[in-house]
C-alpha positions as CSV (number, residue, x, y, z in Angstrom):
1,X,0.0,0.0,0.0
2,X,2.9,2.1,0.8
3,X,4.3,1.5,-2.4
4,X,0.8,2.8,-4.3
5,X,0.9,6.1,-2.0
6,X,5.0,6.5,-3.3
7,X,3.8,6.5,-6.6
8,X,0.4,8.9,-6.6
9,X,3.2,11.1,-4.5
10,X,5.6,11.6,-7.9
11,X,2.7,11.3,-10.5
12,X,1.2,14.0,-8.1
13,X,4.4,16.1,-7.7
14,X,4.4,16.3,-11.7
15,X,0.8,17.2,-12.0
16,X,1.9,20.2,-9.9
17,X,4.3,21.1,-12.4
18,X,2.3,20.5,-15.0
19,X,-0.5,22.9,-13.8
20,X,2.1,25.9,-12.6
21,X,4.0,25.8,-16.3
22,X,1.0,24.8,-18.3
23,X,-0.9,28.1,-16.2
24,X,2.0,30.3,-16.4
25,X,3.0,29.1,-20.3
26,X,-0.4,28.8,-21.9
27,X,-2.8,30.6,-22.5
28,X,-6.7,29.2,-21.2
29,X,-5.0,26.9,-19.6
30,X,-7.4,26.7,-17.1
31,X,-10.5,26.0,-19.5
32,X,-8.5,22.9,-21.6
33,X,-9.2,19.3,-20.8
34,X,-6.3,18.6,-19.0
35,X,-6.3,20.8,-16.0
36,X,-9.4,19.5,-14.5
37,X,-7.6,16.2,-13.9
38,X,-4.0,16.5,-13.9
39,X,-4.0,17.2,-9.8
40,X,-6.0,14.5,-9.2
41,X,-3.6,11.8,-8.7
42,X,-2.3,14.3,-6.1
43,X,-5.5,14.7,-4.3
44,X,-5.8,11.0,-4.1
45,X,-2.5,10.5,-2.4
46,X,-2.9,13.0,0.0
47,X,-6.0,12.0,0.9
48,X,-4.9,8.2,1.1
49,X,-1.8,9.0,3.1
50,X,-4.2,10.7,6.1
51,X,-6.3,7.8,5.7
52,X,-3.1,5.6,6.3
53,X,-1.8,7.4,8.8
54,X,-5.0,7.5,10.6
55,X,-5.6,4.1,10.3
56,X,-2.4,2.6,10.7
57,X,-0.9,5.1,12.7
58,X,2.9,5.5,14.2
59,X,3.7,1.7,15.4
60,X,6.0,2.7,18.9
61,X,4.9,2.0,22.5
62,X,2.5,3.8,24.4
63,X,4.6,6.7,26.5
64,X,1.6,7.9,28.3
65,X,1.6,4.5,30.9
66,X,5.8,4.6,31.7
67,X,6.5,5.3,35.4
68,X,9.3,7.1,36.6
69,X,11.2,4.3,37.3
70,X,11.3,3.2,33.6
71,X,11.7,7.1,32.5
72,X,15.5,7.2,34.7
């Protein structure tokens, strides 16, 4: 899954690119085709790595139970 969330990150990273220099270096940019879907493989990754995260969460042991014994 990790591996599927690594690759919408760089598909998404060059959708980004693709909309700032496709905005900035053509004209109605905005009204073609293309810009209605080339962020979207960003929008899925960052929504799937919050979901992972969320759901799988940071895997270390729970600090809030250590006494101070264990702490020194």
């Amino acid at each position: 899954m990790t591996r599927i969330l690594g690759l919408l990150l760089m598909a998404g990273c060059f959708g980004y690119l693709i909309d700032f220099f496709g905005s900035v270096l053509v004209t109605g940019y905005p009204e073609t085709a293309i810009a209605r879907f080339v962020t979207l493989p960003a929008s899925l990754e960052e929504i799937g790595t919050c979901l992972w995260l969320l759901l799988m969460g940071v895997h270390e042991p729970n600090r809030l139970f250590v006494s101070a014994r264990d702490a020194a």
